[in-house]
Backbone as CSV, one residue per row, in Angstrom:
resi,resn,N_x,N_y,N_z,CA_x,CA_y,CA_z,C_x,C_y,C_z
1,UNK,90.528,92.451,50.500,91.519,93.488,50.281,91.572,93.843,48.800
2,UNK,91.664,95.222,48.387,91.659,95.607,47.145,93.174,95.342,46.498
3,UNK,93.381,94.957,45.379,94.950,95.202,45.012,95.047,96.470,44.072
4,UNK,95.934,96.857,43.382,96.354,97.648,42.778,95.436,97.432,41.581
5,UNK,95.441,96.465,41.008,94.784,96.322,39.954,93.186,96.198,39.873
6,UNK,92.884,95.957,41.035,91.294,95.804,41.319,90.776,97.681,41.523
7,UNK,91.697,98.198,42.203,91.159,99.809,42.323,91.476,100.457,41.000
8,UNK,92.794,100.229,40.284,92.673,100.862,38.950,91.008,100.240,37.623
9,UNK,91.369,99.039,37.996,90.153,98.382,37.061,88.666,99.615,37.409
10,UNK,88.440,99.332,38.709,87.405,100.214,38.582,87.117,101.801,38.199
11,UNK,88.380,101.992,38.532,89.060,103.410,38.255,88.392,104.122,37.111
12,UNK,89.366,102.917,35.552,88.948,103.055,34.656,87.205,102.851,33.779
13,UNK,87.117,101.302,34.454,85.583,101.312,34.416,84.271,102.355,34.402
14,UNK,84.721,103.131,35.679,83.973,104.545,35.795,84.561,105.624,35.406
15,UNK,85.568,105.377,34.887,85.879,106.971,33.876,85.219,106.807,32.237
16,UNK,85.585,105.325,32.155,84.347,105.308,30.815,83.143,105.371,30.308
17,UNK,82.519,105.167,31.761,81.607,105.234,31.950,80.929,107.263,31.969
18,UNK,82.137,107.931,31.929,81.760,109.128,31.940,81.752,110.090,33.337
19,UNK,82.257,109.417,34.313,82.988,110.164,35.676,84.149,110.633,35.724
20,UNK,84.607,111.539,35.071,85.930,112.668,34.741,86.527,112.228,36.296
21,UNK,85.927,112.681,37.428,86.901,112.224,38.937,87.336,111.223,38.823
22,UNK,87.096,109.782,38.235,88.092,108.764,38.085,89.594,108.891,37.240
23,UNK,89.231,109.588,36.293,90.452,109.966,35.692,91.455,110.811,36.615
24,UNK,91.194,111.938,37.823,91.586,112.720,38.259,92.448,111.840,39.460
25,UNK,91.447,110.995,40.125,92.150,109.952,41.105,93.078,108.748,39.641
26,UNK,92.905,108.833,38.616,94.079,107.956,38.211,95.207,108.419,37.941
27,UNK,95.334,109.929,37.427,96.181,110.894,37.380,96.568,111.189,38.707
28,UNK,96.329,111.041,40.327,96.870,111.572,41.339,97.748,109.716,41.532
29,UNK,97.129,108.736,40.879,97.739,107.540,41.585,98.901,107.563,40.975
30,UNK,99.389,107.702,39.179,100.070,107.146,38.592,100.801,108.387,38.115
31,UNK,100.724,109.577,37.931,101.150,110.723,37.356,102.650,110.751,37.918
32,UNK,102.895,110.692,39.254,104.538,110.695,39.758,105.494,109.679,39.421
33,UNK,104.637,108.712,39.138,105.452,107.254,38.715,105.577,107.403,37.228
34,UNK,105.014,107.826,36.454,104.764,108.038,35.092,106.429,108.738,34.874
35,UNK,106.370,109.952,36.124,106.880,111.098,35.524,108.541,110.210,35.824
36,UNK,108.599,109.525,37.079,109.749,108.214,37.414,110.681,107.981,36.258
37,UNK,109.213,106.728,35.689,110.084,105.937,34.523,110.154,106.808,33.523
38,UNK,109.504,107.561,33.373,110.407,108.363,32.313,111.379,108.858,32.134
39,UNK,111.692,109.207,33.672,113.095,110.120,33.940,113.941,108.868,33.771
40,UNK,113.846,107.775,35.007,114.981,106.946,33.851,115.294,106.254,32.978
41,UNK,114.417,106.526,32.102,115.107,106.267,30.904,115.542,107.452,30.060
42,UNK,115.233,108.445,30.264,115.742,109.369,29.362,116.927,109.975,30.387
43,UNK,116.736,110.073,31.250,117.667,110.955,32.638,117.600,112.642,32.162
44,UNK,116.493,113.031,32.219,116.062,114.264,31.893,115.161,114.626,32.772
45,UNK,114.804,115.800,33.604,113.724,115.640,34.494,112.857,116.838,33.630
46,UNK,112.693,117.855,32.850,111.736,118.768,31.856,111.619,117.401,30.660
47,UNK,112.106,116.487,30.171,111.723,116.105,29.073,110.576,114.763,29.420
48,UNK,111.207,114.152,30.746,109.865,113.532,32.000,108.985,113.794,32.193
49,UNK,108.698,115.046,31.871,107.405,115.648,32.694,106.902,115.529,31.759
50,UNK,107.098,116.370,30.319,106.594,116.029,29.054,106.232,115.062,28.407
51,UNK,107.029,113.765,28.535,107.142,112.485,28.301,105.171,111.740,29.098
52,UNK,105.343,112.343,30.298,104.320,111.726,30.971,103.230,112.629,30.725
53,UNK,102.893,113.749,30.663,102.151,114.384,29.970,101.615,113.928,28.232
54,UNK,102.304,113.347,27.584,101.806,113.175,26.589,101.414,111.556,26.438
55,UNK,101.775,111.203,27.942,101.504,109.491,27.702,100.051,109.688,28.275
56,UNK,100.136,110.617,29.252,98.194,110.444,29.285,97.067,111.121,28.289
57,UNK,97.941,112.062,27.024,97.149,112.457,26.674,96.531,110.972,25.665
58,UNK,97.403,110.119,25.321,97.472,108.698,24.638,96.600,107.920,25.080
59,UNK,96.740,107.572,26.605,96.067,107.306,27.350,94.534,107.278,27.722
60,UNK,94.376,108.516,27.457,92.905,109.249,27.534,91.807,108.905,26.278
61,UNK,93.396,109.215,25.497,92.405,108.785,23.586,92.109,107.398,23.470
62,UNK,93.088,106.523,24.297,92.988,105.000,23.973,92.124,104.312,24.813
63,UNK,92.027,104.769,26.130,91.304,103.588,27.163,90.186,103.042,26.809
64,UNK,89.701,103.369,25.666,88.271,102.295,25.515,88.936,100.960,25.012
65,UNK,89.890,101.437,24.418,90.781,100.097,23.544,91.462,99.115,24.380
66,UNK,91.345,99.480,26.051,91.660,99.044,26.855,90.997,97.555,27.288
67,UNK,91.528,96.586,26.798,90.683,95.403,27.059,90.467,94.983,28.607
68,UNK,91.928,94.845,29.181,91.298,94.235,30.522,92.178,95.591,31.926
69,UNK,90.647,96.259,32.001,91.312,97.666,33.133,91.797,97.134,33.989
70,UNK,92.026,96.183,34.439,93.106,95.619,35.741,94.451,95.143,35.040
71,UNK,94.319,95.712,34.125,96.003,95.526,34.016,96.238,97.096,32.951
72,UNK,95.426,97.959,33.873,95.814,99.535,33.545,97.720,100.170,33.702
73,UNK,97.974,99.278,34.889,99.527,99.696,35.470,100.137,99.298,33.995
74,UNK,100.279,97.874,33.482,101.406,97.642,32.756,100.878,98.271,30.963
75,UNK,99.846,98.451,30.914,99.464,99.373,30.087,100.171,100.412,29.313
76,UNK,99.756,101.297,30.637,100.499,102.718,30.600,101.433,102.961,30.511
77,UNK,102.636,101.956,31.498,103.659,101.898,31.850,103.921,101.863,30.434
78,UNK,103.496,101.202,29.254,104.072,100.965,28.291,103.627,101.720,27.509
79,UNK,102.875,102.937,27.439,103.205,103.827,26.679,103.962,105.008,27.003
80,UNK,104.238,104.634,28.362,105.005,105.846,28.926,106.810,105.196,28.480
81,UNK,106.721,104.448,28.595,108.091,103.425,28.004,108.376,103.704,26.005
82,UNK,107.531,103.658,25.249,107.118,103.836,24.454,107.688,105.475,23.981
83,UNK,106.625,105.862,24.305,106.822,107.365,24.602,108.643,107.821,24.966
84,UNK,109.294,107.485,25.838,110.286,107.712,26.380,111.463,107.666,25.232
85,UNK,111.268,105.933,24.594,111.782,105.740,23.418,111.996,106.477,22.255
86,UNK,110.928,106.931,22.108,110.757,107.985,20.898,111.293,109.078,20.871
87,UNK,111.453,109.771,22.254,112.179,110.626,22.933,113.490,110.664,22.388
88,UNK,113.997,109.210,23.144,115.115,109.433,22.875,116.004,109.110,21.488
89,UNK,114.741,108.846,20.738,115.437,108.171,19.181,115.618,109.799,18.568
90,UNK,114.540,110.296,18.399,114.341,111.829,18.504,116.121,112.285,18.712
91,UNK,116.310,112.363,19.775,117.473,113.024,20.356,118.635,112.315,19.595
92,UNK,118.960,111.168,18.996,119.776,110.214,18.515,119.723,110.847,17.121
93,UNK,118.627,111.247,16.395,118.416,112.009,15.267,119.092,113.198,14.833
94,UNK,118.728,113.767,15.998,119.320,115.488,16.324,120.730,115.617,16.802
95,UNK,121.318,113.973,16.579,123.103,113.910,17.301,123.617,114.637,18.495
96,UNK,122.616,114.345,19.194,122.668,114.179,20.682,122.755,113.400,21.620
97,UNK,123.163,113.458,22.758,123.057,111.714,23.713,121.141,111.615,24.188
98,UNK,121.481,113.223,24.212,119.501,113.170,24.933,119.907,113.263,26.389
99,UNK,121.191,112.985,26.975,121.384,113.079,28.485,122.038,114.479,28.896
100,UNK,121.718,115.248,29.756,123.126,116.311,30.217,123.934,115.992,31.039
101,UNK,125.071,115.529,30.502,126.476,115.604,31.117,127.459,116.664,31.025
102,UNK,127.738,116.487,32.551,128.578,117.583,32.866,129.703,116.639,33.727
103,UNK,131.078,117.230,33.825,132.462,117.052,34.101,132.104,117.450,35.651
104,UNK,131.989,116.680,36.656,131.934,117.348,37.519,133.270,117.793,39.047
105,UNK,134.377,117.554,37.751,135.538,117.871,38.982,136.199,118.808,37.685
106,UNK,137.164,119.911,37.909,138.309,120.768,36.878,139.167,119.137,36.772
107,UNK,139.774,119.362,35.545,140.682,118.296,34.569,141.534,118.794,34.563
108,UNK,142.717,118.602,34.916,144.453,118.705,34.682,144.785,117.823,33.507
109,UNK,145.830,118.427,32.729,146.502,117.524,31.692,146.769,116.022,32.450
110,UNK,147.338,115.963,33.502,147.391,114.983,34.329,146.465,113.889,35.092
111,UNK,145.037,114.118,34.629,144.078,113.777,34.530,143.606,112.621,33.357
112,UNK,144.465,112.104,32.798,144.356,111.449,31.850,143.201,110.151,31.844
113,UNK,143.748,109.325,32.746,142.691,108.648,32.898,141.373,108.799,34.023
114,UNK,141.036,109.633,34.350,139.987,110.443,34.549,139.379,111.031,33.150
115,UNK,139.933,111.610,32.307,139.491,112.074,30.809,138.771,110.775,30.209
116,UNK,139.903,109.879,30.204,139.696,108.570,29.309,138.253,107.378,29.480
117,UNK,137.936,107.570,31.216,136.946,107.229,31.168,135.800,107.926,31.227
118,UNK,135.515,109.199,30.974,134.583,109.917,30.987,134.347,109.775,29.858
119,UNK,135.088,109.890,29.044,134.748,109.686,27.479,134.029,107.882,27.164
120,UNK,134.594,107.505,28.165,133.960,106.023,28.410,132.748,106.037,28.280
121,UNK,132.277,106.958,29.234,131.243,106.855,29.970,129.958,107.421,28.693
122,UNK,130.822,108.707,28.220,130.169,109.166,27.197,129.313,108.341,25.796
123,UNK,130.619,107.683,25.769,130.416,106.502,24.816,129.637,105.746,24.560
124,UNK,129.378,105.032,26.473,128.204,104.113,26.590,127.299,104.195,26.016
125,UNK,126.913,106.048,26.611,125.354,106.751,26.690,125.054,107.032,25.311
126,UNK,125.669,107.116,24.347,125.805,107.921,23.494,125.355,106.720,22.431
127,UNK,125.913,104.896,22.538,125.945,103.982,22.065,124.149,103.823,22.239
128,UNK,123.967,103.814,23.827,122.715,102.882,24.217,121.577,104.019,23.505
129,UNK,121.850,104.742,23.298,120.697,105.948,22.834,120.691,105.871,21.381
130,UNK,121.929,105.118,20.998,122.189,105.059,19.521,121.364,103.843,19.119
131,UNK,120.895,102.862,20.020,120.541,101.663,20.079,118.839,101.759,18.907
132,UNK,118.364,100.824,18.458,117.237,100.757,18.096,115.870,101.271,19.493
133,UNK,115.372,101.762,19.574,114.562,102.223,20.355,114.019,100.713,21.056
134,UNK,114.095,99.662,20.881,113.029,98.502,21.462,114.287,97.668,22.378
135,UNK,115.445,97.942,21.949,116.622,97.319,22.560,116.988,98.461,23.312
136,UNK,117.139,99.655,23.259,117.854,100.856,24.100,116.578,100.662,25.407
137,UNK,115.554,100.690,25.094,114.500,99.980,26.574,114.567,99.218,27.043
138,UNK,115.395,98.074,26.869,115.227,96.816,27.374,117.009,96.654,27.842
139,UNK,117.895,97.181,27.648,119.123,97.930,27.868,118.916,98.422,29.728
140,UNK,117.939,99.515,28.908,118.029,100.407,29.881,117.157,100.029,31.507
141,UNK,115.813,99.516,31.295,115.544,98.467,32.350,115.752,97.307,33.310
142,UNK,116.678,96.490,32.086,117.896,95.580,32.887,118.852,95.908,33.397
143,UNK,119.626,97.018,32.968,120.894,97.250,33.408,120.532,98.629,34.817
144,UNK,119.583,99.558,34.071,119.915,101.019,35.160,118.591,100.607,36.282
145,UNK,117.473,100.239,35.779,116.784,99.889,36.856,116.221,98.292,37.294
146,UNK,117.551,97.440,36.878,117.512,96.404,37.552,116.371,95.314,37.607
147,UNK,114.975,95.646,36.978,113.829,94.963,36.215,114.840,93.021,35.361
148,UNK,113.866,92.212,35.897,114.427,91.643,35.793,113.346,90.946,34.099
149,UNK,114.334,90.109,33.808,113.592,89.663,32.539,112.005,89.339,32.081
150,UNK,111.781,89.033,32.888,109.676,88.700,33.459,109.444,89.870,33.653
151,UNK,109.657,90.582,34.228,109.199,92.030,34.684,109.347,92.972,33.533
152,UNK,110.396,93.127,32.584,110.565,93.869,31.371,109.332,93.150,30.625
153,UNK,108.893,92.014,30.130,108.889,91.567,29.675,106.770,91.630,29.281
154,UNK,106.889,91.922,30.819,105.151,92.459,31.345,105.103,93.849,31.148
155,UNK,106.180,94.463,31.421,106.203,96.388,31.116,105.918,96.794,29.658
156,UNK,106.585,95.686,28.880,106.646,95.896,27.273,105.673,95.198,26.384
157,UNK,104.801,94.327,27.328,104.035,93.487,26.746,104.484,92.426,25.562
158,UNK,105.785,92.081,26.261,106.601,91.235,24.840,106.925,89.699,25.745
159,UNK,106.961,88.864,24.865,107.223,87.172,25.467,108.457,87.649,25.961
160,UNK,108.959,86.271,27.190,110.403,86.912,27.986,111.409,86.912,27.006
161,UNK,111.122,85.559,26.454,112.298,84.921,25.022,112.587,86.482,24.147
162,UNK,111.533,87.116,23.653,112.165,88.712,22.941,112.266,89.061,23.895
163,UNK,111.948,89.587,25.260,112.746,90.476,26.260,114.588,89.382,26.314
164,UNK,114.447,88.582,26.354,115.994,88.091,25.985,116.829,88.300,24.685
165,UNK,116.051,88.079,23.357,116.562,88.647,22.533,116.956,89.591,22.034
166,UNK,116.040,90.805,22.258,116.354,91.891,22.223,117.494,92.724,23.434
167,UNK,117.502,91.808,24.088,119.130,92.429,25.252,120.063,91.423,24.723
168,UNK,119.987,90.463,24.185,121.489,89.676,23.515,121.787,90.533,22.255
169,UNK,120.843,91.194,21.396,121.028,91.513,20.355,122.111,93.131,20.753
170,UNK,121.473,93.434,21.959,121.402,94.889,22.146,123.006,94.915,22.834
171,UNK,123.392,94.232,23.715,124.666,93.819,23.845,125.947,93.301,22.594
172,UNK,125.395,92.770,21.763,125.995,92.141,21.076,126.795,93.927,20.496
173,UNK,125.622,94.577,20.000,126.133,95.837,19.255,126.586,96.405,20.061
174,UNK,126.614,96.570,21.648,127.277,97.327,22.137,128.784,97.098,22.112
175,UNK,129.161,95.583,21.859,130.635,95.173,22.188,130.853,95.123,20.515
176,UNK,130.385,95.904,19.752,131.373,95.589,18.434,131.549,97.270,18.581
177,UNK,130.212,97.956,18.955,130.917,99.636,18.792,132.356,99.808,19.836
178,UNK,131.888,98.846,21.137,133.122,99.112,21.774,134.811,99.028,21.593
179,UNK,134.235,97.552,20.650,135.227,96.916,20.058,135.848,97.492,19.098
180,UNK,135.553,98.648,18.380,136.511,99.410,17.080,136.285,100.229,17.864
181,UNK,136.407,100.521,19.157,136.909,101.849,19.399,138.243,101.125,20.497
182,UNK,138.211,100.245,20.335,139.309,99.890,21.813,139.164,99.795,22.826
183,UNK,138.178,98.987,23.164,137.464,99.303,24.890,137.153,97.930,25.326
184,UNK,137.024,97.141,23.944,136.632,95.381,24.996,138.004,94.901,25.579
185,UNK,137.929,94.034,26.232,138.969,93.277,26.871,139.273,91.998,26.100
């Protein structure tokens, strides 16, 4: 039985070899998933598409540098992760969240705490995007898509111990911004 990594390995093998159709079947395998994790981490679906578009153009330039093509998935994944980051530091630059939020019920003065946590909510997004780009990924994998520490840890190509450090660190700042604004318990 082939695994995932045995059909990409060859994938790549014969695209270096100079068979453009391997690239075309690696772009039909991975291009929707690309376009995935990008979306969540940025939660943008035009800045996703872009995001994954420019991770294969990376991709394309780098694969000779590619030491072992059966581990093409966590590769990519990590420049598409990479990529995403930059995105959103980008957007953190330009004093933006990088997310579109919208209010999605009318607000009455009487609405107060409905207001209060939207602005909550705002806060979060606004914090985790504010984050160093290597912690706002590792944030954002543990907490929104549930990747567990080994698994971040293979996506980012980092020992688990920094996939732990970098989410203690990344927490830590989240509860002091929270904390001068009035929000820890």
């Amino acid at each position: 039985m082939k695994t995932d990594g045995h059909i990409d390995e060859v994938l790549v093998e014969t695209f270096k070899d100079g068979d453009k159709k391997a690239l075309a079947t690696l772009v039909e395998r991975w291009h929707k998933r690309f376009c995935n994790k990008a979306y969540w981490m940025v939660n943008d679906k035009e800045a996703a598409k872009d995001i994954a578009q420019d991770s294969w153009t990376t991709i394309i330039q780098n694969i000779d540098k590619l030491r072992e093509p059966k581990r093409f998935k966590y590769w990519a994944f990590r420049i598409v992760c990479n990529k995403s980051t930059d995105w959103l530091r980008l957007q953190a630059k330009k004093n933006t969240t990088g997310i579109s939020y919208e209010l999605k019920a009318n607000v009455n003065s009487d609405d107060t705490d409905y207001l209060e946590k939207e602005r909550l909510k705002r806060l979060l997004l606004t914090t985790v995007n504010a984050l160093p780009a290597h912690q706002s990924a590792v944030i954002r994998l543990f907490y929104l898509q549930s990747y567990s520490l080994k698994q971040i840890s293979d996506l980012l190509d980092i020992s688990v111990g920094t996939a732990k450090s970098r989410l203690f660190h990344a927490r830590e700042k989240l509860k002091t911004i929270l904390k001068t604004s009035n929000y820890e318990s």
